[in-house]
C-alpha positions as CSV (number, residue, x, y, z in Angstrom):
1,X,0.0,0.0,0.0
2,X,1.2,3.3,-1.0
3,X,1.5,5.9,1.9
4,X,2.8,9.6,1.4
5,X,2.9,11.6,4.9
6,X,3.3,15.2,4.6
7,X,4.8,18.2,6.5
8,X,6.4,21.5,7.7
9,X,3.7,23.4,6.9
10,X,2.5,26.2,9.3
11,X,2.1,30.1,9.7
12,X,4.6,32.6,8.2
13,X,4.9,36.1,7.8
14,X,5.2,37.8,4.2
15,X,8.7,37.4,3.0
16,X,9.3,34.1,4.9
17,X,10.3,30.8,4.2
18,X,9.2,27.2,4.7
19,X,10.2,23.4,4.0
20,X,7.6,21.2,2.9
21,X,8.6,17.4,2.9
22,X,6.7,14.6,1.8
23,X,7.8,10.6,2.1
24,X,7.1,7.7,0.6
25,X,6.5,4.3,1.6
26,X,5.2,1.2,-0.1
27,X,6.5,1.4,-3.4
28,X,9.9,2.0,-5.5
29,X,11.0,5.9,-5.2
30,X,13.2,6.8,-7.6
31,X,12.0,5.4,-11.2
32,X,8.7,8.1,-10.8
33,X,7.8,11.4,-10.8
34,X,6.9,13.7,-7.5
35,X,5.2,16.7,-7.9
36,X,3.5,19.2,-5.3
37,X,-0.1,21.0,-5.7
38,X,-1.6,23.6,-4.0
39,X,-5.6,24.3,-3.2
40,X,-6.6,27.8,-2.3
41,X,-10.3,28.2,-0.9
42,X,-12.4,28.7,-3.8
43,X,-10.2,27.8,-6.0
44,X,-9.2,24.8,-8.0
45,X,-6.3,22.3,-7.0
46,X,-3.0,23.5,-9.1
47,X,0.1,21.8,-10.2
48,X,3.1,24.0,-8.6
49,X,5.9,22.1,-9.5
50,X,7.2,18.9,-10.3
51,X,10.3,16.5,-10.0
52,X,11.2,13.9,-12.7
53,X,13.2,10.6,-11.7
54,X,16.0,12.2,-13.6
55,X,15.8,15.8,-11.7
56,X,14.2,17.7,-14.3
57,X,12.0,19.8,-12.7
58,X,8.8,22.2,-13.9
59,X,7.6,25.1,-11.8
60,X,4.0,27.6,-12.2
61,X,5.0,30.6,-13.2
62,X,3.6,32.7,-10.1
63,X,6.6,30.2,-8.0
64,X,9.8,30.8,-10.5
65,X,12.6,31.8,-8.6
66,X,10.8,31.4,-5.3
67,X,10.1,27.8,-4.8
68,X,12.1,24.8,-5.3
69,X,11.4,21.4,-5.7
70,X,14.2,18.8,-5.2
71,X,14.0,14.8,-4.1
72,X,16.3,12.5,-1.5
73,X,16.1,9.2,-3.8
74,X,17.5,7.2,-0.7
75,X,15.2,9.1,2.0
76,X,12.5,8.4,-0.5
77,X,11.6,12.4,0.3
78,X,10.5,15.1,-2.2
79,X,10.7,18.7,-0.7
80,X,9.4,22.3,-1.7
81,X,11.5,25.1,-0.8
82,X,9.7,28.1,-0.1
83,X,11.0,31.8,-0.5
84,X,9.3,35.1,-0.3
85,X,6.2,33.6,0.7
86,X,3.6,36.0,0.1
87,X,-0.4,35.7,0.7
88,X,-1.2,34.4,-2.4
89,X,0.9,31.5,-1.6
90,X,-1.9,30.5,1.1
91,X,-3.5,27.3,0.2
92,X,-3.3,23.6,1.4
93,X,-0.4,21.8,-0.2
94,X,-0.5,18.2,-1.4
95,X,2.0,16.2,-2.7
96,X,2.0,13.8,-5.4
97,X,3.5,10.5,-6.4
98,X,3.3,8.8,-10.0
99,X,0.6,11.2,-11.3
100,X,-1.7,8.3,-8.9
101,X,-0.9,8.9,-5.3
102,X,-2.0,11.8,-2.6
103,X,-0.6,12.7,0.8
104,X,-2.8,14.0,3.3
105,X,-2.2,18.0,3.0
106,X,-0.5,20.2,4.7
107,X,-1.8,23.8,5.4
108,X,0.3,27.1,4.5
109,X,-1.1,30.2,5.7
110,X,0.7,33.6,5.0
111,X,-0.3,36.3,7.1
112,X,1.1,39.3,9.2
């Protein structure tokens, strides 16, 4: 069974930082894709950025140069890197495994 527990998400200020991690368990790590959405209230679920099994990675534009998205292939761990979060980056944050499997969410809240 495929299991993907999330976290380091939490309550920043404008301008911070955080770490999101997300491991996997129950399956092969390395040969597949990781990818991280984000869900805003009202709004639909978005792709953010993603990881290929040879480091290749794909960010949303509104995250260039802010976020980045990397992978520990023997931790069987994908993070996101945050930067210069601002409010707009407020959502609940899922990661992604093989285009198939969902963690459980982890909330980001910018606020002052």
């Amino acid at each position: 069974q495929v299991q993907l527990v999330e976290s380091g998400g939490g309550l920043v200020q404008p301008g911070g930082s955080l770490r999101l991690s997300c491991t996997v368990s129950g399956s092969v790590f390395s040969p597949y894709t990781m990818a991280w959405y984000r869900q805003a209230p009202g709004k639909q679920r978005e792709l953010v950025a993603t990881i290929h099994s040879g480091g290749s990675t794909h960010y949303v534009d509104s995250v260039k140069g802010r976020f980045t998205i990397s992978r520990d292939n023997a931790k069987n761990t994908a993070y996101l890197q945050m930067n210069s979060l601002n409010p707009e980056d407020t959502a609940l944050y899922y990661c992604n495994f093989r285009y198939a499997y969902w963690g459980q969410g982890t909330q980001v809240t910018v606020s002052s």
